[in-house]
C-alpha positions as CSV (number, residue, x, y, z in Angstrom):
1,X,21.8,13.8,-12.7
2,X,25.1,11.6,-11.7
3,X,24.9,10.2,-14.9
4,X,24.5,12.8,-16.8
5,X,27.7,14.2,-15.0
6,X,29.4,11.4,-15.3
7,X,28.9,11.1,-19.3
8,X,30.1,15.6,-19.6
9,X,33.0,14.6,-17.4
10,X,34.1,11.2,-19.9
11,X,32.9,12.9,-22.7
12,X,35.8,16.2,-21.6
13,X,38.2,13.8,-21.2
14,X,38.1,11.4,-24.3
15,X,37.8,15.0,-26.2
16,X,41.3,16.0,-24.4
17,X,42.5,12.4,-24.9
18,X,43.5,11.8,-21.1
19,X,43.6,8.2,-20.2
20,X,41.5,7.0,-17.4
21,X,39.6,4.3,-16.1
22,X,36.0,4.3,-15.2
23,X,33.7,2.5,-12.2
24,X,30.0,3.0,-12.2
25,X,27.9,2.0,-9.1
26,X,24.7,1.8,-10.0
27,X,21.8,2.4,-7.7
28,X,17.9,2.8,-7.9
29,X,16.4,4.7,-10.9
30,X,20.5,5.2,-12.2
31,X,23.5,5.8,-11.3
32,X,24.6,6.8,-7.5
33,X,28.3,7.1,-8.3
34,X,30.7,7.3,-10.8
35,X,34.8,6.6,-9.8
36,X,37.3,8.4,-12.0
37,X,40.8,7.0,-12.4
38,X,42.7,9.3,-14.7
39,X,46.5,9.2,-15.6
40,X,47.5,12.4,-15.4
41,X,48.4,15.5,-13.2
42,X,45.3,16.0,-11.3
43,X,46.1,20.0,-12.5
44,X,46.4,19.3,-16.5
45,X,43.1,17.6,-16.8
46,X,40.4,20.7,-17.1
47,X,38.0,19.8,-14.3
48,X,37.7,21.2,-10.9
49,X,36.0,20.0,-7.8
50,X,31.9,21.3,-7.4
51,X,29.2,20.7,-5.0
52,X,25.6,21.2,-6.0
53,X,22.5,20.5,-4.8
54,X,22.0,17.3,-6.4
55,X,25.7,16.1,-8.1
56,X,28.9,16.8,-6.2
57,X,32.6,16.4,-8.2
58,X,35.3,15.7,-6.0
59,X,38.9,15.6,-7.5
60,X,41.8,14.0,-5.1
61,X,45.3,13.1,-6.1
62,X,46.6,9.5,-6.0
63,X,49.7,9.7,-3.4
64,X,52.8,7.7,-5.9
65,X,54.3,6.3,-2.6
66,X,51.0,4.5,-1.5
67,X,50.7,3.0,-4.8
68,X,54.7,2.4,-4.8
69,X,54.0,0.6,-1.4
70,X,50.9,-1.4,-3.0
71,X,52.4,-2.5,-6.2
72,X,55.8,-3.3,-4.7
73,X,56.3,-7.0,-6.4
74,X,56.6,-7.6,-9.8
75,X,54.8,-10.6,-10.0
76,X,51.5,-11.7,-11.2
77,X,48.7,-11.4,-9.2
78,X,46.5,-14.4,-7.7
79,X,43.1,-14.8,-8.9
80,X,39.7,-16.2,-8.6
81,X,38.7,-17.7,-11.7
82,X,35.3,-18.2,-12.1
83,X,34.3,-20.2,-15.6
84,X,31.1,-21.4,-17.5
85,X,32.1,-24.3,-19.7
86,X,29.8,-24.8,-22.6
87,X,29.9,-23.9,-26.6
88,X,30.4,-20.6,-25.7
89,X,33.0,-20.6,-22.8
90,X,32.9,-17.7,-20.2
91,X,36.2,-16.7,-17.9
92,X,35.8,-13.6,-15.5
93,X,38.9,-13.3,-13.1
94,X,39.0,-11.2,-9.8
95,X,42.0,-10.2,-7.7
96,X,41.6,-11.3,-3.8
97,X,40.4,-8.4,-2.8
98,X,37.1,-9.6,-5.0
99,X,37.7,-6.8,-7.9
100,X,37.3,-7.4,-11.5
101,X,40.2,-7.9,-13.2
102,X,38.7,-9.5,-16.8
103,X,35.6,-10.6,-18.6
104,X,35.4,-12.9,-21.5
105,X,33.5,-15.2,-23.5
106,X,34.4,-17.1,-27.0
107,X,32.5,-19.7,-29.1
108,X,34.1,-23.3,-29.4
109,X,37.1,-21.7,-28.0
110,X,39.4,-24.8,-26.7
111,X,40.8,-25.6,-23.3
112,X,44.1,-24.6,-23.9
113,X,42.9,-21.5,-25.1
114,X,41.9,-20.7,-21.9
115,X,44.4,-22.1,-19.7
116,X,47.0,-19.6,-21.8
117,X,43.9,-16.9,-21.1
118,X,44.0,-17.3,-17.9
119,X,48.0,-17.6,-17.3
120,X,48.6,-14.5,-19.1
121,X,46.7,-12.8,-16.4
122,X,47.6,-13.9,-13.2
123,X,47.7,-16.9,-10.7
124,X,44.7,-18.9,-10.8
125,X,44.4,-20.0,-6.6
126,X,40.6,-21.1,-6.5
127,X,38.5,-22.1,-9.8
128,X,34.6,-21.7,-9.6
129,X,31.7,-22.5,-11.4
130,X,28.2,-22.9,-11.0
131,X,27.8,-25.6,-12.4
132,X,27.0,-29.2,-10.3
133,X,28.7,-31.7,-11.1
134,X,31.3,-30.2,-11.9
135,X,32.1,-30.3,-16.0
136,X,35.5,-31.6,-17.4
137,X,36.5,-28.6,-18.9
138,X,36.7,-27.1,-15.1
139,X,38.4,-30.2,-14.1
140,X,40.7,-29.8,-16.5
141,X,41.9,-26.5,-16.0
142,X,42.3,-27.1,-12.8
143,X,44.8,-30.2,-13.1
144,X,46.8,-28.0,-15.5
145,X,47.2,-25.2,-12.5
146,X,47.3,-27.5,-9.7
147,X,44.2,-25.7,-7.6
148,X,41.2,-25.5,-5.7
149,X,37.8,-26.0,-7.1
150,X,34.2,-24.3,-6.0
151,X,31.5,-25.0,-6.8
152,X,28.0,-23.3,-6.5
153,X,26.1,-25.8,-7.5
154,X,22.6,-25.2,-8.4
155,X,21.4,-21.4,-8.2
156,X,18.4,-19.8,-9.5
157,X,18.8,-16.8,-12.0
158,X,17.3,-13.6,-9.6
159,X,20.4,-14.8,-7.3
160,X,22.6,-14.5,-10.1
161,X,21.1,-11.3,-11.7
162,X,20.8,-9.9,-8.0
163,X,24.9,-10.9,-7.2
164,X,26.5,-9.6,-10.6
165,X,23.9,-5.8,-10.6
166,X,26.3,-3.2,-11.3
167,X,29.1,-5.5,-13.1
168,X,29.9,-5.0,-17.1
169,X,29.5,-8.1,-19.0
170,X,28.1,-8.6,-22.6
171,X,26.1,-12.1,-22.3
172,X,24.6,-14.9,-19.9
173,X,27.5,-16.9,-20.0
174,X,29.7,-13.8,-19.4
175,X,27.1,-13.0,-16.0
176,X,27.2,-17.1,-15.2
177,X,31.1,-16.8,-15.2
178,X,31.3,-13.6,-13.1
179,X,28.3,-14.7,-10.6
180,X,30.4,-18.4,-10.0
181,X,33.8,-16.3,-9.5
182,X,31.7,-13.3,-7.0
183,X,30.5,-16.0,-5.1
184,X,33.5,-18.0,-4.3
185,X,35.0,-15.1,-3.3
186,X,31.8,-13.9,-0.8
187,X,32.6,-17.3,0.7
188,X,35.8,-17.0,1.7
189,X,35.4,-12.3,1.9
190,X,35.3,-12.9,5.8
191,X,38.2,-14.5,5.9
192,X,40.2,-12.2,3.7
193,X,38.8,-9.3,6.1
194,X,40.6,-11.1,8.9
195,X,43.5,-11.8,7.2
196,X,43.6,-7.4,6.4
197,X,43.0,-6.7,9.7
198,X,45.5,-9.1,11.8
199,X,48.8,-8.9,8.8
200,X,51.6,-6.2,10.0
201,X,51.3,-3.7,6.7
202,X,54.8,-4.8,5.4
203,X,53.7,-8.5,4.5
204,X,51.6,-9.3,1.0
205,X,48.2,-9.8,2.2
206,X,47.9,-11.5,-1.3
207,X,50.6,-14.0,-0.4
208,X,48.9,-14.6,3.1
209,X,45.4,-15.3,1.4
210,X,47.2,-17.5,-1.3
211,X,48.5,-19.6,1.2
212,X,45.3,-20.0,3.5
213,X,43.6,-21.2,0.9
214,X,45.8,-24.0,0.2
215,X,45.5,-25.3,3.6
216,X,48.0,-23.3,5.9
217,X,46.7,-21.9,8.9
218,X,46.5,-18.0,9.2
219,X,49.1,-18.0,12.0
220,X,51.7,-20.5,10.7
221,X,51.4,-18.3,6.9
222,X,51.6,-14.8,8.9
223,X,54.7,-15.9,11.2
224,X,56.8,-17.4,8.3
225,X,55.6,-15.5,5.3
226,X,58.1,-16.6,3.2
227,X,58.1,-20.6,3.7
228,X,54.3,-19.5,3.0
229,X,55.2,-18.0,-0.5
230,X,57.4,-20.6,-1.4
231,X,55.2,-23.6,-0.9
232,X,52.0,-21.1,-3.2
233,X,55.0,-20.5,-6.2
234,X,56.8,-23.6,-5.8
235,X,56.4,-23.5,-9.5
236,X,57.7,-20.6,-10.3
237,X,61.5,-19.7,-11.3
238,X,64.3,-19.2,-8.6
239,X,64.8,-15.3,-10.2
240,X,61.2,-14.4,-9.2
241,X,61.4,-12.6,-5.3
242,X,59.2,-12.8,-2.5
243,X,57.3,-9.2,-2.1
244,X,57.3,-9.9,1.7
245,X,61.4,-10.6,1.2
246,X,62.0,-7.5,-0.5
247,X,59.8,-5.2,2.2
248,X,61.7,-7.1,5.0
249,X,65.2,-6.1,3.4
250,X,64.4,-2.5,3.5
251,X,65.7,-0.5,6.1
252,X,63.5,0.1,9.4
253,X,63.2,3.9,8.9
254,X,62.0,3.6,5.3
255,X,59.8,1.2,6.4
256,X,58.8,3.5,9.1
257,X,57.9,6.3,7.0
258,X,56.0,4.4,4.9
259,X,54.0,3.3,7.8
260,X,53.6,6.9,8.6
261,X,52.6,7.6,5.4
262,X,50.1,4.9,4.7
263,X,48.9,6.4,8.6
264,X,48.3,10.2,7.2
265,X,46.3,8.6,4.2
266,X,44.3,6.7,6.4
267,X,43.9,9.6,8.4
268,X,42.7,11.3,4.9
269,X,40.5,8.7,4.2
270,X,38.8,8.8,7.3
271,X,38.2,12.7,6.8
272,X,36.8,11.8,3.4
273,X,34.8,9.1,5.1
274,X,33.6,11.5,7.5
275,X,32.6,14.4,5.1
276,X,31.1,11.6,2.9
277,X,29.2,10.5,5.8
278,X,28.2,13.9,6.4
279,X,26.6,14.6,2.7
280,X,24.8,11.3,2.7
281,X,23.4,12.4,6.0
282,X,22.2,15.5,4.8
283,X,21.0,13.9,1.5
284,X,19.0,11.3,3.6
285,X,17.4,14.4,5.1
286,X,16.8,16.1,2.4
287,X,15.1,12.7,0.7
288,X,13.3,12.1,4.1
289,X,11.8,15.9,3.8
290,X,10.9,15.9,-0.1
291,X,9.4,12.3,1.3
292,X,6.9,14.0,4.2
293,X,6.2,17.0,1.8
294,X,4.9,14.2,-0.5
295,X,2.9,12.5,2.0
296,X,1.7,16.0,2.8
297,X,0.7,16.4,-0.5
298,X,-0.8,13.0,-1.0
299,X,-2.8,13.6,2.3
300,X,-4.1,17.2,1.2
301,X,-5.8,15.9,-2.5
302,X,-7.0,12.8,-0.4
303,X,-8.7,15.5,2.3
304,X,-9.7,18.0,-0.8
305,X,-11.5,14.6,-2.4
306,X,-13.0,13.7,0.6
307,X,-13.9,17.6,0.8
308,X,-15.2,17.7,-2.2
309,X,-17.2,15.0,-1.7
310,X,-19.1,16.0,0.8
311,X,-18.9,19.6,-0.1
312,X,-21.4,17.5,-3.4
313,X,-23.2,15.3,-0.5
314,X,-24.2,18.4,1.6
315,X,-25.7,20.0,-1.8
316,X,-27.6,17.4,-2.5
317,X,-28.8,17.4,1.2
318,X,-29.6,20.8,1.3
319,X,-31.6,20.2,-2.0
320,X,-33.6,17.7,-0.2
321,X,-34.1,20.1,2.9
322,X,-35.3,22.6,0.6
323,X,-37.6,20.9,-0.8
324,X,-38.6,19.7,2.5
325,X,-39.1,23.1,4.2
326,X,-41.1,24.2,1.0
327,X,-43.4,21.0,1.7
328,X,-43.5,22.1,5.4
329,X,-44.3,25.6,4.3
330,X,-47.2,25.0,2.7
331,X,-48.5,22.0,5.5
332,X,-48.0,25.1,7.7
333,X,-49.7,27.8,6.0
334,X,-52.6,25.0,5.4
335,X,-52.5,24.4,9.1
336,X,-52.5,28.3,10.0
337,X,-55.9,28.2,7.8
338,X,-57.5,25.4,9.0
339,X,-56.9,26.6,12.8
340,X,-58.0,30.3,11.7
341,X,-61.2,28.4,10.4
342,X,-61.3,26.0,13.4
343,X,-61.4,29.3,16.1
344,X,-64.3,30.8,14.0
345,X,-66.3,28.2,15.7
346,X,-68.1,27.4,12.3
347,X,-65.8,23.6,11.9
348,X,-64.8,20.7,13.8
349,X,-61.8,19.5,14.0
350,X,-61.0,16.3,12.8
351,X,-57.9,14.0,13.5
352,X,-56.8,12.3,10.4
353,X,-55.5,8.0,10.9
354,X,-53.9,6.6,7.9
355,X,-54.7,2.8,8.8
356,X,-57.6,1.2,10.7
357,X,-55.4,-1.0,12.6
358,X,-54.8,-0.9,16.5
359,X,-51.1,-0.1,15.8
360,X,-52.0,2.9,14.0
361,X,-54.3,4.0,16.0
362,X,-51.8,3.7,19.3
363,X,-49.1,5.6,16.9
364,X,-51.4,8.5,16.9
365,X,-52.2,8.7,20.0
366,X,-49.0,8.4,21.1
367,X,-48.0,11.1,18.5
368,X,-50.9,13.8,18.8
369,X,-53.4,12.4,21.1
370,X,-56.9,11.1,21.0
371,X,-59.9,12.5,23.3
372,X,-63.8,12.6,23.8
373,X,-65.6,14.2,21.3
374,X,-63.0,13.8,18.8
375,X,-64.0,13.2,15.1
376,X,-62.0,10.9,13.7
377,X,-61.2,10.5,9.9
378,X,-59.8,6.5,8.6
379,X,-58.5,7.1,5.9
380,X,-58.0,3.3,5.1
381,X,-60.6,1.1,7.1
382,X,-60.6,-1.8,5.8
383,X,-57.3,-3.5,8.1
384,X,-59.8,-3.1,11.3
385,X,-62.7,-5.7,12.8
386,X,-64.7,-5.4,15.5
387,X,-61.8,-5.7,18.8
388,X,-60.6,-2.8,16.7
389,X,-63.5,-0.5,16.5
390,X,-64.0,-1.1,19.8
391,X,-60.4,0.0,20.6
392,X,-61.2,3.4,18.8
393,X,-65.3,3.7,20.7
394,X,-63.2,3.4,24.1
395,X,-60.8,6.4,23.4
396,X,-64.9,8.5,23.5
397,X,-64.8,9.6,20.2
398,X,-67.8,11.7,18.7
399,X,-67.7,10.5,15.0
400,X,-66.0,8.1,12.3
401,X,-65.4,9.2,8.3
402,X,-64.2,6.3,6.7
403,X,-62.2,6.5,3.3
404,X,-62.7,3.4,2.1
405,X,-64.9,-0.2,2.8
406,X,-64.9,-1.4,6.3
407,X,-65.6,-4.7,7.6
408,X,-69.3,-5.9,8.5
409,X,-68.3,-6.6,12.1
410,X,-67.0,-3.2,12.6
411,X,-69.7,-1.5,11.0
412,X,-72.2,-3.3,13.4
413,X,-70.2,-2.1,16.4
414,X,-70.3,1.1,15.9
415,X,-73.6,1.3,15.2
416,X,-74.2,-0.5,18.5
417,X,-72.5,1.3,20.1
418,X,-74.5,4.1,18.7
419,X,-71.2,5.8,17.2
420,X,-72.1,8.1,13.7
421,X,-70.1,6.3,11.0
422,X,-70.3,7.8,7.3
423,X,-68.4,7.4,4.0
424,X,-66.0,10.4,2.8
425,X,-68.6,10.4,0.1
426,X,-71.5,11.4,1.9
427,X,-69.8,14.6,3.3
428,X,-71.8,17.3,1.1
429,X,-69.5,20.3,-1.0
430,X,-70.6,24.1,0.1
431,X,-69.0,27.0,-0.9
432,X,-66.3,25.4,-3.0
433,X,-65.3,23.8,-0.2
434,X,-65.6,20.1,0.5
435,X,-67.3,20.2,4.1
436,X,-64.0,17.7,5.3
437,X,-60.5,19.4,4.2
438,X,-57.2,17.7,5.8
439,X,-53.4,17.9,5.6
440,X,-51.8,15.2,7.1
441,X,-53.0,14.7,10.6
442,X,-55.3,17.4,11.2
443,X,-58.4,18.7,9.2
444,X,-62.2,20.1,9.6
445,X,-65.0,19.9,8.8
446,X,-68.1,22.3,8.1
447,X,-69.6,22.3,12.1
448,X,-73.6,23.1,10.7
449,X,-72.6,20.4,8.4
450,X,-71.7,17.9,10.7
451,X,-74.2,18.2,13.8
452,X,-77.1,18.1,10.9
453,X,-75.2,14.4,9.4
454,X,-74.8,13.5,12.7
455,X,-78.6,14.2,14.0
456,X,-79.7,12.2,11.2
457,X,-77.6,9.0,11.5
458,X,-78.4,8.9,15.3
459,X,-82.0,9.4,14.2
460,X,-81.7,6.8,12.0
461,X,-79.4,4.5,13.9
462,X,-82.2,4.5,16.6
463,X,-84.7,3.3,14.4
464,X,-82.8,0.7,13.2
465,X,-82.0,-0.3,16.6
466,X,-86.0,0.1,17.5
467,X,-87.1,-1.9,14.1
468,X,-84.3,-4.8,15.1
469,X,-85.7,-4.7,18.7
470,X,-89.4,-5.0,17.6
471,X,-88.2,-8.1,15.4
472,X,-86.6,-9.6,18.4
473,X,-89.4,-9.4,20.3
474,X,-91.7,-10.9,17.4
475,X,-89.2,-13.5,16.7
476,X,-89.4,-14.0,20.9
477,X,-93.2,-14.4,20.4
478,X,-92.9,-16.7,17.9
479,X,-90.8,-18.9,19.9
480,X,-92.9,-19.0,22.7
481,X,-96.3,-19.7,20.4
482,X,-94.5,-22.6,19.0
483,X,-93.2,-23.9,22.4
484,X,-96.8,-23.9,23.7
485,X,-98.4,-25.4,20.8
486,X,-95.9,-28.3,20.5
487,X,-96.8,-28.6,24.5
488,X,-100.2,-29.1,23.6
């Protein structure tokens, strides 16, 4: 927005063909400012003063006395020349107070040429260059106007690009010339500062600065001003006069009233100062609001995502539950039937282990509980040996199903220990109905069913146990007969 205001205003004036001179401060993303110095009644140029939310336009006059007062001597001003020596040579000169005065840059352009450059312009009192050691051409110049040289020696290029941001110049050598010149001057811009602050407002602050920097101390060059400006111009003609001699000449009531006028526009510039102070304030607030409204709005689409998120996680969840309580559903309405069968007294109930392993078994328990007279369904027996089917024969249990193969040693304890043991296979269908029906850890079984299976394997089981005891006692007999004959 500033620089599109600063471009309408240009644009009125070159249109009106008012003369002016334009500084741009450039800032982050643009321009921050624009500075307006235009050479005609502040009434006859067509623009007024505006403040709007984003671009203000503030139009002040330029007070004739002030810049009587400041541009009092006729002579040329001193300057800091800052120089790139090379094919194509650079020059860019500032005034003491570290402002641009020129930028230029020629190819093969001799040293003369730039001595009479330079000359034309101003002063020279300091000559930098960034350049270590420093080149002939610099040393040159500098013989021919009897100065100071700087030097900044080696500096890398984001310094240089970082030190000359906001400055007009049209090449490198240009931006090397400027960047040696702006950073002779930072060097000595404390100095300068003092030398502001502690001169009364009659003496050339200029003159003071000149002669400081040719060795004379600040308080010998501010109590004799004028031996100061002789010994910086000693090569000047004898018709050229002193600034400082001329002020000191004038009368102490003019000089008072200039004092009291350079007072009331410091007192104006302060109240600009202020207000100024006042709109970057508010700006700052303004930027720091349109900042926490952004963070708010950053924070809110991270919260929606995360919302959203789990707004997608919870749907899939509550899929899965769904699908769960219809699997539960039906377990339940399988369980209400086999406990409506169970209470009709016509079926066992049988409690249904996955594994035939001492673990599992304690897991069940633990869970839903094993006791006497219990018929238990395995419905993988092959993990189990005999420590295990004891384990199971201790709980009292009434019957064993098995689902798969189990182990010779278990088989043999059970049926020592007289425990009914069949295969899921030799459970009989009736009705339509296998006689053992389960869901998960519960089932029955048909109770007729059952107590006629389990009749006949104890009926068997015991003559088994009767044909192995009649072997024993054979295989006893034997043993004996042989004994007694081999005693014989």
């Amino acid at each position: 927005m500033v620089k599109l205001k600063v471009k309408e205003i240009k644009d009125h004036l070159d249109k009106n063909g008012v003369k002016y001179s334009l500084s741009i401060k450039e800032g982050y993303g643009g321009y921050t400012s624009g500075l307006f110095l235009v050479e005609e009644n502040i009434t006859n140029i067509g623009i007024s003063s505006d403040r709007g939310a984003d671009v203000q336009v503030n139009l002040s006059p330029v007070t004739k006395d002030l810049l009587d007062f400041e541009k009092y001597s006729t002579e040329k001003k001193y300057l800091i020349v800052g120089i790139d020596p090379g094919t194509t040579a650079a020059i860019a000169l500032l005034d003491l107070d570290g402002r641009v005065v020129s930028i230029s840059s020629s190819r093969n352009t001799s040293v003369s040429n730039m001595i009479k450059y330079i000359r034309e312009r101003g002063r020279p009192i300091m000559i930098a260059t960034d350049v270590y050691p420093i080149p002939d051409t610099v040393e040159k110049i500098k013989r021919a106007f009897n100065t100071m040289v700087y030097s900044s020696k080696d500096t890398a290029t984001e310094e240089k690009i970082d030190l000359t941001k906001g400055y007009d110049f049209s090449n490198v050598h240009e931006r090397d010339a400027l960047f040696a010149a702006l950073d002779a001057y930072k060097k000595f811009k404390n100095k300068f500062e003092r030398i502001d602050k502690e001169i009364p407002v009659w003496v050339d602050s200029d003159e003071i600065k000149a002669a400081v920097l040719k060795g004379v101390s600040l308080k010998s060059a501010i109590s004799h001003p004028l031996k100061s400006t002789k010994d910086a111009n000693k090569d000047k003609k004898d018709g050229t006069k002193d600034k400082t001699k001329d002020v000191k000449k004038q009368p102490d009531e003019q000089i008072n009233l200039r004092i009291n006028k350079i007072r009331e526009d410091n007192e104006y510039l302060r109240k600009t100062l202020k207000e100024k102070n006042i709109e970057i304030k508010k700006l700052e607030d303004y930027i720091l609001s349109f900042k926490i409204k952004e963070r708010r709005e950053i924070k809110r689409d991270k919260e929606i995502k995360i919302r959203d998120n789990e707004i997608k996680r919870q749907g899939k969840e509550i899929i899965r539950l769904k699908e769960k309580i219809k699997e539960y559903s039906n377990q339940i309405e399988q369980f209400r039937m086999i406990k409506i069968l169970e209470s009709s007294g016509d079926f066992y109930p049988v409690k249904v282990i996955d594994m035939f392993k001492k673990e599992s078994i304690i897991e069940f328990n633990t869970k839903i509980g094993i006791k006497k007279g219990d018929i238990v369904y395995l419905k993988d027996a092959a993990g189990g040996g005999g420590s295990t089917a004891d384990f199971l024969i201790d709980f009292g249990i009434k019957a064993v199903i098995v689902g798969s193969e189990m182990s010779h040693l278990a088989k043999e304890r059970f049926y020592e220990r007289d425990i009914p043991l069949f295969n899921d296979s030799e459970v009989n269908i009736m009705v339509d109905r296998e006689s053992i029906m389960y869901v998960q850890e519960f089932g029955i079984i048909d109770k007729n069913e059952m107590d006629r299976l389990i009749d006949l394997w104890i009926k068997t089981n015991h003559e088994r146990l009767e044909e192995r005891k009649m072997e024993d006692i054979i295989k006893m007999i034997k043993e004996y007969k042989r004994e007694r004959g081999d005693m014989y």
